[in-house]
N, C-alpha and C positions, 0 to 999 in steps of 0.2 A: 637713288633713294631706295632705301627697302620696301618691301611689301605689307601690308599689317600683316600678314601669316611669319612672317619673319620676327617680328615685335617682341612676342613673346619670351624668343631664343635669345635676343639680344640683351631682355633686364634679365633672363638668367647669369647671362656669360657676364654682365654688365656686375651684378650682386658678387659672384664668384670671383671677380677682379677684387672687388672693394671689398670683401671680405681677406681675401689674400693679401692682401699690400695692408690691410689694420693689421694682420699676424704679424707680420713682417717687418713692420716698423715701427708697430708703438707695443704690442703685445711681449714678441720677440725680444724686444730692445727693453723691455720692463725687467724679464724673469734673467737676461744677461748682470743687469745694473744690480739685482736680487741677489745672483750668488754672487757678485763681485763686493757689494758688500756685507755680506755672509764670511766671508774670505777674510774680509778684512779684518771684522769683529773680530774675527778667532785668531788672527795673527799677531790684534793688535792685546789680546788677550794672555796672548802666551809669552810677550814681551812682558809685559804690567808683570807677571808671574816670572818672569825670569830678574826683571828689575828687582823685587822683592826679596827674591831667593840670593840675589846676591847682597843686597845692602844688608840683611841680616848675618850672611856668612861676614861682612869685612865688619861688623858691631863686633861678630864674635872673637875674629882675628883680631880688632883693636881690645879687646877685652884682654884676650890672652896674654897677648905684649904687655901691658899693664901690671904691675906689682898688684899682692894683694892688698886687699884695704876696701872699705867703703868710700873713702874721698876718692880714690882711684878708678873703683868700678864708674863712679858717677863723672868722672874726665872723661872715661873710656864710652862713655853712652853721648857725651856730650859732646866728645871727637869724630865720632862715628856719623853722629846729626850734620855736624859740619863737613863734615866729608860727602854726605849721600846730599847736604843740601848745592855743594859745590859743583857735586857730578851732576846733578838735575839743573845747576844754571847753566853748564856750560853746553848740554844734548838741546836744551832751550833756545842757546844760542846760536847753536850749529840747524837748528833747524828752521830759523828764522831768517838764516842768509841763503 
């Protein structure tokens, strides 16, 4: 058994431990989980932004193909719909299996 002159050294070392292992494991492991979804955000951001940048590009490419005309432009927006809504059922469905 220790000495009480010892006592003292012990809730040091004792605090120092339990200070250490909360960094370590709940602290640590917070600011980890923080930039990982920080990461994520901006990944899943720069997708959303590329998904965009394209369904506007193939509106435009269906447009182009399209004779001129008003009833035409409006097939070609309403082709386009159906095309960007078909490409989001089916990344939907690949990512649910």
């Amino acid at each position: 058994m220790a000495s009480p002159r010892e006592l003292p050294d012990m809730v040091g070392e004792f605090l120092a431990l339990a200070k250490q292992y909360l960094w370590e494991n709940t602290i640590g492991a917070a600011k980890a989980l923080g930039r990982l979804a920080a990461v994520s955000l901006a990944a899943s951001t720069v997708f959303v932004l590329a998904g965009l940048f394209l369904a506007v590009a193939g509106m435009r490419f269906v447009l182009l193909a399209m004779p001129d005309g008003a009833i035409w432009s409006g097939l070609g927006y309403i082709l386009a719909s159906l095309g960007l809504l078909a490409a989001t059922g089916f990344v939907m469905w690949r990512a649910t299996r």
